[in-house]
C-alpha atoms as one frame of an Amber mdcrd trajectory, in Angstrom:
protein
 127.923  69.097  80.642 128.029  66.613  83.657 125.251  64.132  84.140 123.443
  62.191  86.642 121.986  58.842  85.344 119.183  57.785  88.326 118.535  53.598
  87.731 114.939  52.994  89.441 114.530  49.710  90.193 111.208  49.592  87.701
 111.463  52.063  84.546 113.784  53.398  82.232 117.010  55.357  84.006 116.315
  59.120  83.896 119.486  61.466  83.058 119.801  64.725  84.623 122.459  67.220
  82.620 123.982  69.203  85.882 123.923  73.098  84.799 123.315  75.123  87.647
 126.426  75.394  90.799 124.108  73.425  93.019 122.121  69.965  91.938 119.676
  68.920  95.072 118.874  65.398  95.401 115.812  63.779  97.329 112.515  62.356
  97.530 110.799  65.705  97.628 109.138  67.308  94.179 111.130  70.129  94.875
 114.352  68.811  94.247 116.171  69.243  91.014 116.781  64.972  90.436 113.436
  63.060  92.452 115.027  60.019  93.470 112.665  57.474  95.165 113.156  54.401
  97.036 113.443  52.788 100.802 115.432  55.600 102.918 115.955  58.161 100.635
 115.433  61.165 102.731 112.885  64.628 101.793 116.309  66.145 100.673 118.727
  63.980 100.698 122.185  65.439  98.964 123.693  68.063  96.687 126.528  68.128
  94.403 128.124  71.434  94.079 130.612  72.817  91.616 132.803  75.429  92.427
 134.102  75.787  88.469 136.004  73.461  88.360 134.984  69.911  90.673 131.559
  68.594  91.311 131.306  67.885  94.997 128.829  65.689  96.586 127.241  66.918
 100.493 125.061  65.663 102.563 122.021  67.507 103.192 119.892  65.381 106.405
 122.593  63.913 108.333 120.700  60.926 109.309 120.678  59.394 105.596 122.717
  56.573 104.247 125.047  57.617 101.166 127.255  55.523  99.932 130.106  56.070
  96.971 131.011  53.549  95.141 129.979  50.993  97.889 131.918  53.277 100.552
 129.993  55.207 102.729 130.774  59.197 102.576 128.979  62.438 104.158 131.093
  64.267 101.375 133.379  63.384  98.291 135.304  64.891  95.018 132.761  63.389
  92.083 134.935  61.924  89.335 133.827  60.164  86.285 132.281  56.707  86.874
 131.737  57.226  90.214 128.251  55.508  91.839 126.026  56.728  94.597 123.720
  54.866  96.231 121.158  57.007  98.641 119.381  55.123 101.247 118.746  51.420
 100.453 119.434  51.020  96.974 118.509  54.180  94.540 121.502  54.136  92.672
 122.770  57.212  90.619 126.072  57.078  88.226 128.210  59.924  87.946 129.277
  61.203  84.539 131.554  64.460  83.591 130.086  63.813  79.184 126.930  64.744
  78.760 124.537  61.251  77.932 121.205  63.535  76.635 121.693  66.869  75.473
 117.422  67.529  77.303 116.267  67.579  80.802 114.167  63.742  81.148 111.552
  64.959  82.988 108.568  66.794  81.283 105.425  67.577  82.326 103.159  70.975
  82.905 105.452  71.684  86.174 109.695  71.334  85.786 111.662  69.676  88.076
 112.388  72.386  90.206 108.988  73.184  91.149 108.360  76.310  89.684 105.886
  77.784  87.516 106.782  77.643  83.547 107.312  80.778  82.082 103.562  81.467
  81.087 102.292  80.344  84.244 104.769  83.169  85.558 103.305  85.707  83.648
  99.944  84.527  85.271 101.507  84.914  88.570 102.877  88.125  88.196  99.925
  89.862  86.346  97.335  88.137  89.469 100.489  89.742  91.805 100.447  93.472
  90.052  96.785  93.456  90.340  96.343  92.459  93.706  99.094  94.955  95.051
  97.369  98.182  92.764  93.786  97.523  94.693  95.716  98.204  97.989  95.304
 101.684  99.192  97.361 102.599 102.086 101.291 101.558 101.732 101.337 100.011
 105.242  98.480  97.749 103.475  99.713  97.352 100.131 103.902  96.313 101.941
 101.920  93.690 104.172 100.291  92.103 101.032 103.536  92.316  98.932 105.430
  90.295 101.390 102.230  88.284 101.742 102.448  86.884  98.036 105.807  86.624
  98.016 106.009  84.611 100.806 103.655  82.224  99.145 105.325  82.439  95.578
 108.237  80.956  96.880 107.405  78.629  99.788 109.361  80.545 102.559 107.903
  80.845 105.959 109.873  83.792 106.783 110.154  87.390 105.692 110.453  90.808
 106.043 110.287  93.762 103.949 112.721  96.802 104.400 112.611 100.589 102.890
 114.717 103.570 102.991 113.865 106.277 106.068 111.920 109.052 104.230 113.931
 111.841 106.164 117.280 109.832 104.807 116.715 109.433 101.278 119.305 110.455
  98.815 121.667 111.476 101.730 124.973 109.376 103.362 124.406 106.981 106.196
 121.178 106.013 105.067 118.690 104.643 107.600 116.427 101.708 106.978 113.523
 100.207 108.760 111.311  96.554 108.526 108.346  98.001 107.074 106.446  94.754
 107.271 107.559  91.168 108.929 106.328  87.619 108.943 107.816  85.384 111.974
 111.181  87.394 112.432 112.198  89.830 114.969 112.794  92.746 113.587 116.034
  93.547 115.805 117.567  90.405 114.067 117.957  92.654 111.031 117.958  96.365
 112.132 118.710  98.168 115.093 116.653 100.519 116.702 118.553 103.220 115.105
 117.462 102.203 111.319 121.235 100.805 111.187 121.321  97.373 109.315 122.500
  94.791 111.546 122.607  91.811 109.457 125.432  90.944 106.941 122.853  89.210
 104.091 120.439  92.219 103.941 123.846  94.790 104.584 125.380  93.339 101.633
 122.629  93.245  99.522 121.662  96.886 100.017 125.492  97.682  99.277 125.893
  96.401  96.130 122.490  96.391  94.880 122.834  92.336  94.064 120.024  89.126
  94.925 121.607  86.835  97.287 120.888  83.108  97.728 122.229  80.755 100.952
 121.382  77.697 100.306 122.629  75.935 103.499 122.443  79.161 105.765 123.997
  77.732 109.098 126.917  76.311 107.157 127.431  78.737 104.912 130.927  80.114
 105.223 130.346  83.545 104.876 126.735  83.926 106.015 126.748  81.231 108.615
 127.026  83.727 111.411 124.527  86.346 109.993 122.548  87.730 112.645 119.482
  86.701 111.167 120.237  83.144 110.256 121.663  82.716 113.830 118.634  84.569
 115.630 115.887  82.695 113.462 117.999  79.603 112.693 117.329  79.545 109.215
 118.334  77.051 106.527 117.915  78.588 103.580 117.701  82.250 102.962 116.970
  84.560 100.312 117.227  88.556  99.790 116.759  90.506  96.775 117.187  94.516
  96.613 114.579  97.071  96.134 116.344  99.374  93.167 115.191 102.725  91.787
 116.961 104.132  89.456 119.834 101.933  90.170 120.060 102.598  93.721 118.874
 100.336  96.546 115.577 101.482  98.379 114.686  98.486 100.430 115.249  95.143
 100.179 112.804  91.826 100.316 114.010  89.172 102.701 112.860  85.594 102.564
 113.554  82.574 104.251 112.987  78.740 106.199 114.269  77.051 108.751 112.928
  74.254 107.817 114.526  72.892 104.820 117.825  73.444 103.178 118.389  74.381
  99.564 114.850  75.393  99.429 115.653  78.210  97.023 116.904  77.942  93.551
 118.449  80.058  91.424 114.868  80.273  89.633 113.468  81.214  92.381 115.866
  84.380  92.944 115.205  85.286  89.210 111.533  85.090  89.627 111.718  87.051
  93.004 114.051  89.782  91.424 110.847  90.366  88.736 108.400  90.484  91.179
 110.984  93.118  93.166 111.175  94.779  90.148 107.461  94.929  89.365 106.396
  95.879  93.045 109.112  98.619  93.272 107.195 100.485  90.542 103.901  99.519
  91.928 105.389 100.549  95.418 106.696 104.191  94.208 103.633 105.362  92.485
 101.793 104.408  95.800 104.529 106.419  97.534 104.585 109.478  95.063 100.155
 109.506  95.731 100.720 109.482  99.443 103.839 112.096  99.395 100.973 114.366
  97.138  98.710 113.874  99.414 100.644 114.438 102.315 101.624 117.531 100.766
  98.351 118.829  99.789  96.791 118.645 102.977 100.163 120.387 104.680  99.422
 123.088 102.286  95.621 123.624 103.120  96.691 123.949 106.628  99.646 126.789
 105.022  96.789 128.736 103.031  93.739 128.452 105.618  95.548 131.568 107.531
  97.047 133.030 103.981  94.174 132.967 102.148  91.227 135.283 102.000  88.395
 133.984 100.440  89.911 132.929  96.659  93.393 135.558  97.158  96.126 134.521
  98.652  98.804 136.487 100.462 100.489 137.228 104.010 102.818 140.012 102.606
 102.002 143.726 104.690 100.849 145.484 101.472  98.142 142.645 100.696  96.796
 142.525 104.164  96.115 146.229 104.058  94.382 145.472 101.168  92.496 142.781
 102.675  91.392 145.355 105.758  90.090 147.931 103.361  88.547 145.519 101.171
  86.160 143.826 103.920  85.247 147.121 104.541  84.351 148.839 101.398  82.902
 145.218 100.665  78.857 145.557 102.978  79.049 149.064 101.339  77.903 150.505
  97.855  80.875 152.467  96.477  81.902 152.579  93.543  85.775 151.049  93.769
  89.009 151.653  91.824  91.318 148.515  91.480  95.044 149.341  90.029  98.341
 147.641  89.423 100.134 146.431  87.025  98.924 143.494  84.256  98.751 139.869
  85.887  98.173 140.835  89.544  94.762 139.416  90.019  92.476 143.049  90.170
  89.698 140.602  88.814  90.215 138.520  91.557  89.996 141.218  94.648  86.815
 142.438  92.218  84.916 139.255  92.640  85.963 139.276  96.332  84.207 142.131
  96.831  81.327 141.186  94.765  81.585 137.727  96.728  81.626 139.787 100.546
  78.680 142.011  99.315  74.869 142.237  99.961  74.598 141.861  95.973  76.714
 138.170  96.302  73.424 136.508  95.168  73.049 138.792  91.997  75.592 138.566
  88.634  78.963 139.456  88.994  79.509 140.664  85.105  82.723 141.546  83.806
  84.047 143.305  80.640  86.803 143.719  79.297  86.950 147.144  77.538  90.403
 147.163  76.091  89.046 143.615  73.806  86.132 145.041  72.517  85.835 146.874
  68.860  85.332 150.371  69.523  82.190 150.467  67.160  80.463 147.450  69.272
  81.581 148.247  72.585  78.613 150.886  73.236  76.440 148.454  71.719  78.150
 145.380  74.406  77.791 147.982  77.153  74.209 149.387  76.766  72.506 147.141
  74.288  70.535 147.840  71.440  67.136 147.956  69.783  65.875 146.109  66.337
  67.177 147.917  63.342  69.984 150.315  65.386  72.589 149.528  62.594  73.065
 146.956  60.236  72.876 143.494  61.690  70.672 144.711  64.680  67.998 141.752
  63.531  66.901 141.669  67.306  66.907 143.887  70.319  69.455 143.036  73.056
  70.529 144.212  76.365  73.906 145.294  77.700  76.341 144.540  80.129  74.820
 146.907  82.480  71.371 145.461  82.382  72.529 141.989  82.179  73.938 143.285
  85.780  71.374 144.327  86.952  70.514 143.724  90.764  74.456 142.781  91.183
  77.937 143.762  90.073  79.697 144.895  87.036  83.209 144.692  86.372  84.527
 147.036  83.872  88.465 146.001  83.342  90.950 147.958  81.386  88.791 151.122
  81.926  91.488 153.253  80.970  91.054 151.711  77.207  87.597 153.339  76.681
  87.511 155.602  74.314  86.120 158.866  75.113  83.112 159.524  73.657  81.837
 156.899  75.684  83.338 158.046  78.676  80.795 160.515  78.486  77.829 158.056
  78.264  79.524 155.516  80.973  79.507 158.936  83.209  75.884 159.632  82.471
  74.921 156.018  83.297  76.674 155.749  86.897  75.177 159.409  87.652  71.914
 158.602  86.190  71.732 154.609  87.470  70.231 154.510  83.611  71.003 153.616
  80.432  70.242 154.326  76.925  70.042 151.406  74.343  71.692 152.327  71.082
  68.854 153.295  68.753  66.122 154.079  71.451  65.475 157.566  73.428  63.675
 155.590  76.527  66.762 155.228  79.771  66.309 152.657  81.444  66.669 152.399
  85.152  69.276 149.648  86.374  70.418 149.020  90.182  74.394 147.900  90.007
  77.347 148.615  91.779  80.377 149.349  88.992  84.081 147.982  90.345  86.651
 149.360  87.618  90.236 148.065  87.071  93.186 149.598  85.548  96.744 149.123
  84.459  97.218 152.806  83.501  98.313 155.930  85.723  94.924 157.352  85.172
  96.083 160.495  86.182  98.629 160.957  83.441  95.729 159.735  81.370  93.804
 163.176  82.377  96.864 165.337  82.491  97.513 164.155  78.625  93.424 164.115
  77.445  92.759 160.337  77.022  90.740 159.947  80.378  87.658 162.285  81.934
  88.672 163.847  85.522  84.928 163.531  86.278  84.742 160.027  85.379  87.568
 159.722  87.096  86.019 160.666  90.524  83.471 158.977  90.017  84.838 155.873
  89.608  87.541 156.208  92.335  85.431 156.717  95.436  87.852 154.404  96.863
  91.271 153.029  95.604  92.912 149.196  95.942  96.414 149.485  94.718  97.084
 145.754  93.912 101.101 145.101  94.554 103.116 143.753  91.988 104.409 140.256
  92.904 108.411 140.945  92.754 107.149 143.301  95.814 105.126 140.345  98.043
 107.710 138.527  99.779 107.288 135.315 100.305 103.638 135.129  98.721 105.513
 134.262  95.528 106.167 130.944  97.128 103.164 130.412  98.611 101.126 130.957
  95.745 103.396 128.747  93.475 102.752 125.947  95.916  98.869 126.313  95.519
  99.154 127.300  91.713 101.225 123.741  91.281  98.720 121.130  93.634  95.833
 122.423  91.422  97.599 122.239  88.397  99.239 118.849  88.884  96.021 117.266
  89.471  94.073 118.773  86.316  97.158 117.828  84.087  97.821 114.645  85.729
 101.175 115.376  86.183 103.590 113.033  88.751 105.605 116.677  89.605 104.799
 116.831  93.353 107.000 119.886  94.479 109.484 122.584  93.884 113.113 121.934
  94.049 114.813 124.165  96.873 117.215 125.865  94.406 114.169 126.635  92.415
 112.281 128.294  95.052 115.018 130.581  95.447 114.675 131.107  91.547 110.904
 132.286  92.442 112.328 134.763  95.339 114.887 136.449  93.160 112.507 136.752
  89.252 111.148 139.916  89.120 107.835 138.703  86.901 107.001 141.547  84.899
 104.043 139.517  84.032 103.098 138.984  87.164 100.919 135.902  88.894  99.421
 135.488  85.370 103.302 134.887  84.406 103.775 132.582  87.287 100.741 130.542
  86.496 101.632 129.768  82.664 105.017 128.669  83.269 103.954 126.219  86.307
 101.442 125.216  83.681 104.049 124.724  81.072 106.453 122.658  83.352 104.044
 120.717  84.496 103.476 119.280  80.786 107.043 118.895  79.983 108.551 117.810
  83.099 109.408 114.333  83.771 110.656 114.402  87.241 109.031 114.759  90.753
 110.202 118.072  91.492 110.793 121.404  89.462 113.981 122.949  88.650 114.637
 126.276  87.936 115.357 125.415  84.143 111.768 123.352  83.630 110.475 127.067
  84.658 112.599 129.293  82.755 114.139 130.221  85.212 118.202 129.658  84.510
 120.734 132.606  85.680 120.305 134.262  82.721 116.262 135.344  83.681 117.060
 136.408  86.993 118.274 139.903  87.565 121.761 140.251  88.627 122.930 141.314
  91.804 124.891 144.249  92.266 127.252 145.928  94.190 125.713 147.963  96.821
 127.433 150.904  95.863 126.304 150.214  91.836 122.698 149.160  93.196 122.658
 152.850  95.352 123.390 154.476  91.999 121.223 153.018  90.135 118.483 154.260
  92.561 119.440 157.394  93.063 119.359 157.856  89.032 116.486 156.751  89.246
 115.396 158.555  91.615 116.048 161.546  90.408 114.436 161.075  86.757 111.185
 160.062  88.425 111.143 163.925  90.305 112.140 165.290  86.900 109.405 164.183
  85.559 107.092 165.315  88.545 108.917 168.169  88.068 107.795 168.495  83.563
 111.692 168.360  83.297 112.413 171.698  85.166 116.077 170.630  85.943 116.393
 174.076  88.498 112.890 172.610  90.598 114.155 169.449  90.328 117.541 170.218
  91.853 115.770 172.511  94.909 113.483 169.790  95.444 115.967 166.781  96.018
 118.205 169.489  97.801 120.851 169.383  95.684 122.968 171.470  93.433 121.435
 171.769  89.453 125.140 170.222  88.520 123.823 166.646  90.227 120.780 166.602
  87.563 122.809 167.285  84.832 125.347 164.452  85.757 122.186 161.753  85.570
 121.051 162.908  82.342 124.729 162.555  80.824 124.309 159.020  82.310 120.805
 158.470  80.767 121.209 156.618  77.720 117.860 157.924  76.263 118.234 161.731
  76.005 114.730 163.540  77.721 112.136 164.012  75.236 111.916 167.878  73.772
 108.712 167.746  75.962 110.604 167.399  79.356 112.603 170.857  77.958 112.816
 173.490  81.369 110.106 175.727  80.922 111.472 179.296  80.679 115.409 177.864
  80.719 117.959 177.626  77.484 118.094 174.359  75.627 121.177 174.279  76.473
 123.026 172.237  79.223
């Protein structure tokens, strides 16, 4: 290692081991060697090595240097050689190394900079101050704030990625926040980066140092140095993920050589440590952006707690706000997972009985030997365990509305009593002989064809009409359209923010995913696997595989001609079975000839049961 050896006219000589490609020189603390003494100047030279010399340049043109009692503005440095800045400080020149440690030590090095704890410090005061600030214009102006006072510069800016350009070609950029530069020195007013220092940085993703900007071969014509006149200049990239989304720009025009190689690896840190601070900030205003874009989506979508736009849900909608002010008994159907609770409390909710219970049971989870018991109470000593009396789901809704889901699972001895208690508007506790009287509206829910039910024994047909004064046919959600989306979106803002999760949105390739699944378990389907994802994603947006949703779920699609046989098979098995597998009715119905039926049933792999057997035809074919 090559030395520098500074004789002071009053102490012991100070050595200096060169190991860095440029070595300032000057009466400033700043500098790498202090050198004091009559007309040595703030900064006063540098010695540069390329790799292979050690070069000595001036740095302020109006101070003596002399080498080797000759005076020089620049030289070759060879071993031996003397220089002698202003009037006497003498330094000797040495390519062996004389003292294998830097001479100077104290709390602060040479250079200026913080040691390595008093770093941390800096950076944890830094990390702090930039997670109190709430809005990003706010928390970008106090970034570039700190950083210009880290490292001395007097100049800045602070550039991100176009929101609307992110992850695609031609990438726009824009000065976010600036400190006494023009922002048209570095951008255009396109977004298109004008200046070859930031350009170059953003390109390959690589900190930059100029350490004599105006003179700087490759940099000296920058637009930025030329525009602000700059001296020294510094820019370090913004990386995520290993690509470049903004960069921090720094710089004087005061003094040369102000920035170190330190300095750039302290800067790149902090650029490291505020990109993460800066995309969390980012990913909460994107959520929140998001969230209140899809409050504005739902506010005409949504009717009271349901949400859906599709034709078959706002017909449900008109009937339900009507039926609602009345007190009919109401029917909900559709298949498992569609939300019949949900239209059930809507109704409830739209009634004159919203400020009594809304009580719901589930009959299809309750023991058959309790469930009277659940529904109509009891009375002290009614069976064994009946320590107490205790009232029922219909008294406990008394004055409001009870829900009675799965109806189509009671068994039928009480179908009986439930029919005796909606004609009566009173019920019997188990174990007493005394009714009594109860004022509640009953909403039922089913999953069942109710009507096969009858036609096969397991349901009452005067129950039946009782209960279905009025009918909502809940949809299925393969049949709503877009409300799959729609209700995804809500389904993952709520969800996000109960599991903490940093998912903010659906990928486009997975809302098609959502379009084309045919969720046989309907929005109760939808909501576990959002639920799921949401856990076990790491990623801002969901793909179709974080939801299960890979090629392999989602139905195929045919050729038309396959897809128009497959409903006309269809089809015609559904009017055979209208039909209580009379092949000949059947055939007259769909106006075609008998031979058509027979061809689908060859094609049915699952032969007709012996029940579906023409009435009055031969078994045979």
């Amino acid at each position: 290692m090559a030395t520098l050896k500074y004789l002071p006219s009053v102490g012991a000589p100070l050595i200096y081991g060169i190991h860095k490609p440029i070595t300032s020189l000057g009466r400033a603390p700043s500098n790498d060697l202090v050198v004091q003494g009559p007309g040595v100047a703030e900064h006063h030279i540098q010695v540069v090595f390329d790799g292979r010399d050690y070069n000595l340049a001036e740095v302020d043109r109006q101070a003596d240097i002399k080498i080797n009692g000759k005076r020089k503005r620049r030289a070759r440095l060879v071993h031996g050689d003397r220089i002698e800045l202003g009037e006497g400080a003498e330094i000797a020149f040495s390519m062996f190394s004389e003292l294998p440690s830097r001479p100077q030590t104290s709390e602060r090095p040479a250079s200026g900079l913080p040691s390595d704890l008093g770093g941390l410090h800096k950076l944890l005061a830094f990390s702090q101050k930039l997670m109190a600030r709430g809005s990003i214009d706010e928390l970008l102006e106090t970034m570039l704030d700190d950083i210009l006072e880290l490292t001395s510069g007097d100049k800045g800016a602070l550039l991100l990625v176009e929101e609307s350009s992110r992850g695609g070609e031609g990438r726009m950029f824009s000065v976010r926040a600036a400190r006494n530069v023009r922002r048209e020195a570095i951008t255009n007013p396109e977004g298109v980066i004008s200046d070859s220092i930031v350009r170059q940085v953003l390109t390959t993703g690589k900190p930059i140092i100029v350490s004599d900007a105006l003179s700087d071969t490759l940099f000296g014509k920058s637009e930025s140095v030329v525009a602000l006149q700059l001296s020294s200049v510094m820019c370090v990239p913004l990386l995520s993920k290993g690509e470049a989304v903004g960069a921090i720009y720094v710089g004087s025009n005061r003094i040369k050589h102000l920035f170190e190689r330190s300095h750039l690896d302290l800067l790149t840190v902090f650029a490291s440590q505020a990109t993460l601070i800066l995309e969390n900030a980012m990913l909460l205003s994107a959520l929140r952006a998001d969230k209140e874009k899809l409050s504005q989506e739902l506010s005409d979508k949504r009717f009271g707690e349901i949400i859906g736009a599709c034709p078959s849900m706002l017909e449900i909608f008109r009937k339900l706000q009507r039926v609602a002010t009345t007190d009919i008994n109401v029917l909900i159907t559709g298949e498992t997972g569609t939300g019949k609770e949900l239209l059930a409390r809507e109704i409830h909710r739209r009634s004159n009985r919203a400020s009594g219970p809304f009580v719901a049971v589930n009959c299809g989870a309750i023991p058959e030997n309790l469930i009277e018991s659940e529904l109509f109470g009891h009375v002290k000593g009614a069976f064994t365990g009946a320590i107490a009396p205790r009232p029922g789901k219909f008294q406990a809704a008394d004055g409001g509305t009870l829900f009675l889901d799965e109806i189509g699972e009671l068994p039928t001895n009480l179908q009986v009593k439930l029919l005796r208690a909606l004609q009566d508007r009173a019920v019997v506790r188990v174990g007493d002989s005394k009714p009594e009287k109860i004022d509640i509206r009953v909403l039922a829910a089913t999953n069942r064809n109710l009507e096969d039910e009858i036609k096969a024994g397991r349901f009452r047909e005067d129950l039946y009409y009782r209960l279905n004064v009025v009918t909502l046919s809940s949809p299925p959600l393969r049949e709503r359209g877009d409300d799959v989306i729609i209700i995804a979106k809500a389904l993952l803002s709520r969800f996000a923010d109960e599991l903490k999760s940093p998912v903010r949105g659906f990928a486009p390739a997975t809302l098609a995913a959502l379009r084309k699944y045919s969720w046989p378990g309907n929005i109760r389907e939808l909501e576990n696997r959002i639920k799921k994802a949401l856990v076990l994603c790491e990623g801002a947006l969901l793909n179709p595989e974080d939801l299960g949703l890979g090629d392999a779920q989602l139905a195929p699609i045919l050729p038309l001609e396959k897809a128009k046989e497959e409903f006309q098979r269809r089809y015609v098995l559904e009017a055979l079975e209208r039909n209580h597998g009379n092949r000949t009715q059947t055939a007259r119905d769909l106006g075609v000839d008998p031979r058509t039926i027979f061809r689908y049933l060859e094609k049915e792999q699952n032969p007709i049961p012996s029940s579906a057997v023409d009435k009055g035809e031969s078994k045979g074919p």
